[in-house]
C-alpha positions as CSV (number, residue, x, y, z in Angstrom):
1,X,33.2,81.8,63.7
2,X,36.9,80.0,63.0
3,X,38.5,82.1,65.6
4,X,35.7,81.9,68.6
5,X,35.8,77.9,67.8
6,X,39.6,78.4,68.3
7,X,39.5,80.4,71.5
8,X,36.8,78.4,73.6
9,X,39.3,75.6,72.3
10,X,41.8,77.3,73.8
11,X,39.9,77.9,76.9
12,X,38.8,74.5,77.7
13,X,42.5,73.0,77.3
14,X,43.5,75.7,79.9
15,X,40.9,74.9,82.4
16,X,41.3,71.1,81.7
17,X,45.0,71.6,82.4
18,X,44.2,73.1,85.8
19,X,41.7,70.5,86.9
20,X,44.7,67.9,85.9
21,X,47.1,69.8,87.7
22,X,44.6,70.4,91.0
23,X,44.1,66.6,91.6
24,X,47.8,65.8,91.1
25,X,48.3,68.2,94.1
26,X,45.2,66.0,96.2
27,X,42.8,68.5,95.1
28,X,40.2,67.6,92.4
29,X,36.5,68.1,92.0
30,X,34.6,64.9,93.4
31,X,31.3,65.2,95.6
32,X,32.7,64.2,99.2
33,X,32.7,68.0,99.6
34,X,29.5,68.8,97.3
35,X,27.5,72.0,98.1
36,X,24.8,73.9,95.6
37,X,22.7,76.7,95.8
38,X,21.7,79.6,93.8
39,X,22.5,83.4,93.3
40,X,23.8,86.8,94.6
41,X,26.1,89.1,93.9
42,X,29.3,91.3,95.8
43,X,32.8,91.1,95.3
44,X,35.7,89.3,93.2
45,X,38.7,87.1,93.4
46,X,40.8,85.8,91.2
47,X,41.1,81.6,89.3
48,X,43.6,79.3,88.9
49,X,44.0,75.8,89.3
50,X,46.3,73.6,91.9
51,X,50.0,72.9,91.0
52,X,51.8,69.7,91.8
53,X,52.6,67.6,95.1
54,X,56.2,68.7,95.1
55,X,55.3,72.0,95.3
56,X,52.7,72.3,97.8
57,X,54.9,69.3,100.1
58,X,57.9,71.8,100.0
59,X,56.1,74.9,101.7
60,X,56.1,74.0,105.3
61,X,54.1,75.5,107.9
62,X,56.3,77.1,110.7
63,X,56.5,75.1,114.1
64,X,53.8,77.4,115.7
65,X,50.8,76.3,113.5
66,X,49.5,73.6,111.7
67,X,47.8,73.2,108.6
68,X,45.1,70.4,108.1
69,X,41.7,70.6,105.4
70,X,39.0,72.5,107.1
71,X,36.5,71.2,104.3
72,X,33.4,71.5,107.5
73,X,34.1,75.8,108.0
74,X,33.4,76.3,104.1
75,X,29.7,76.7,103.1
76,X,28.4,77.6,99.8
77,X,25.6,79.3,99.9
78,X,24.8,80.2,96.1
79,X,25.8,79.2,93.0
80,X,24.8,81.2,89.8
81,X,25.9,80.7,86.1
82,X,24.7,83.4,83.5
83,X,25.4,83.1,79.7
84,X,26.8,86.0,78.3
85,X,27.5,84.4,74.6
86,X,27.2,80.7,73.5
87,X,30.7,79.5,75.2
88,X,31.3,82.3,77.3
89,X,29.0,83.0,81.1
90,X,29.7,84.9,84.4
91,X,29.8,82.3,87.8
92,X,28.7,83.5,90.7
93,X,29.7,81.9,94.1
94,X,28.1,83.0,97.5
95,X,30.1,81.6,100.5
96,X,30.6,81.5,104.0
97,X,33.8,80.8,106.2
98,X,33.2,80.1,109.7
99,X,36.3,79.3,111.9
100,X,35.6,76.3,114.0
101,X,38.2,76.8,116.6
102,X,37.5,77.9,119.9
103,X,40.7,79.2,120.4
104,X,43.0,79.8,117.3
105,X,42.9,82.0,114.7
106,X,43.6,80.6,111.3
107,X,43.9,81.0,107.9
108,X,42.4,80.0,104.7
109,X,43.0,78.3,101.0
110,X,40.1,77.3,99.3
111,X,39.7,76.2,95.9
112,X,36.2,75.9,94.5
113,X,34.7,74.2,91.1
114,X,31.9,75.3,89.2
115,X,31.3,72.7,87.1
116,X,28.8,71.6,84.6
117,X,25.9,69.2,86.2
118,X,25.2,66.7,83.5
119,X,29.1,66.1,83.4
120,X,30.9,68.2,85.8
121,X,33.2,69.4,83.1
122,X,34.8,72.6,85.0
123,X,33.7,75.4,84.1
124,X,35.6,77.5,85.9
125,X,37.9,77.4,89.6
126,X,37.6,79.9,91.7
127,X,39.9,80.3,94.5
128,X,40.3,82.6,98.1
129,X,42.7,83.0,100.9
130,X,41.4,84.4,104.1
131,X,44.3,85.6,106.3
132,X,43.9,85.4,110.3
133,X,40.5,84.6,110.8
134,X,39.5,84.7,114.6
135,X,38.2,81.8,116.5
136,X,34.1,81.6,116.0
137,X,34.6,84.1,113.2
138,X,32.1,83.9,110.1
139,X,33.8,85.4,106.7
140,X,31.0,85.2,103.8
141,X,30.7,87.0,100.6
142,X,30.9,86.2,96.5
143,X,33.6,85.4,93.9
144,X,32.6,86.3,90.1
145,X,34.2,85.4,87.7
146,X,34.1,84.3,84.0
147,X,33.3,80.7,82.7
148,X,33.9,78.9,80.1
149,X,32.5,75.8,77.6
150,X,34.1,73.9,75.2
151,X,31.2,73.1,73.9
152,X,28.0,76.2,72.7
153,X,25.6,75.6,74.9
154,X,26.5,78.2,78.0
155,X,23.0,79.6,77.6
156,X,21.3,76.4,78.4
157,X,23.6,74.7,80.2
158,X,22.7,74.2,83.9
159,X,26.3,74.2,86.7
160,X,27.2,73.7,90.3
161,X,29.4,74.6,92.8
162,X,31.8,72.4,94.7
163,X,34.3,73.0,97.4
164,X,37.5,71.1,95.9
165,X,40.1,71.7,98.5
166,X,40.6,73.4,101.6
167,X,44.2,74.1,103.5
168,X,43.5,75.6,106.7
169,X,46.4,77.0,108.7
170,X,46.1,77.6,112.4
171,X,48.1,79.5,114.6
């Protein structure tokens, strides 16, 4: 019981670290971008949080494209959160990128939240890049992947899903 105290201990400084490290890089989870639904399942991708501003101002886009926050092209369409132990669950996000150009492809960085509704601690942040995608183009389909409480109460906890930054590239 010592050592799964320990771990989701472990767990929670991790993902606190990341939300930290996301809003010092202009990201964050707040509710100007709020979307909810609930469940489905296809597909994977990977988590991780934002890094810092010096980073993320140092990679500039080359002269032929521009890279602004397409926060309006990203829908969620589900949001799912099942237990699998007392501080351990599975999130499952169901979303949809539409390109809103008319004539530009572009491409995608999205970093979502799932966070816990009665006081969006983060759960988990998934994240997606979509390279190239054409003009009027829809994209959809689900991330899944693990979350995590510091506290034991995954299996009765309720969570939504947020989109908490978008870099969109066009070319």
């Amino acid at each position: 019981m010592k050592v799964r105290r320990v771990r989701a201990i472990a767990v929670f400084v991790i993902v606190f670290v990341a939300l930290t490290g996301a809003r010092r890089g202009g990201g964050g989870c707040d509710d100007d971008h709020d979307s909810s639904g609930s469940g489905s399942s296809h597909g994977s991708s990977g988590g991780g949080g934002g890094g810092d501003a010096d980073s993320s101002a140092s990679v500039a886009p080359s002269p032929s494209s521009t890279t602004t926050y397409g926060e309006q092209d990203v829908t969620i369409d589900a949001c799912e959160l099942t237990p699998e132990a007392d501080y351990l669950g599975k999130a499952r996000l169901t979303y949809r990128v539409t390109n809103g150009n008319t004539d530009q492809s572009a491409s995608y960085k999205i970093t979502f939240a799932v966070l816990r509704t009665s006081d969006k601690q983060v759960l988990t942040i998934p994240t997606l890049s979509i390279d190239n995608l054409a003009p009027g183009r829809t994209q959809a389909g689900t991330i899944t992947e693990a979350a995590t409480t510091a506290d034991d109460d995954m299996r009765t906890l309720d969570a939504h899903c947020i989109v908490s930054r978008v870099d969109k590239t066009d070319f």
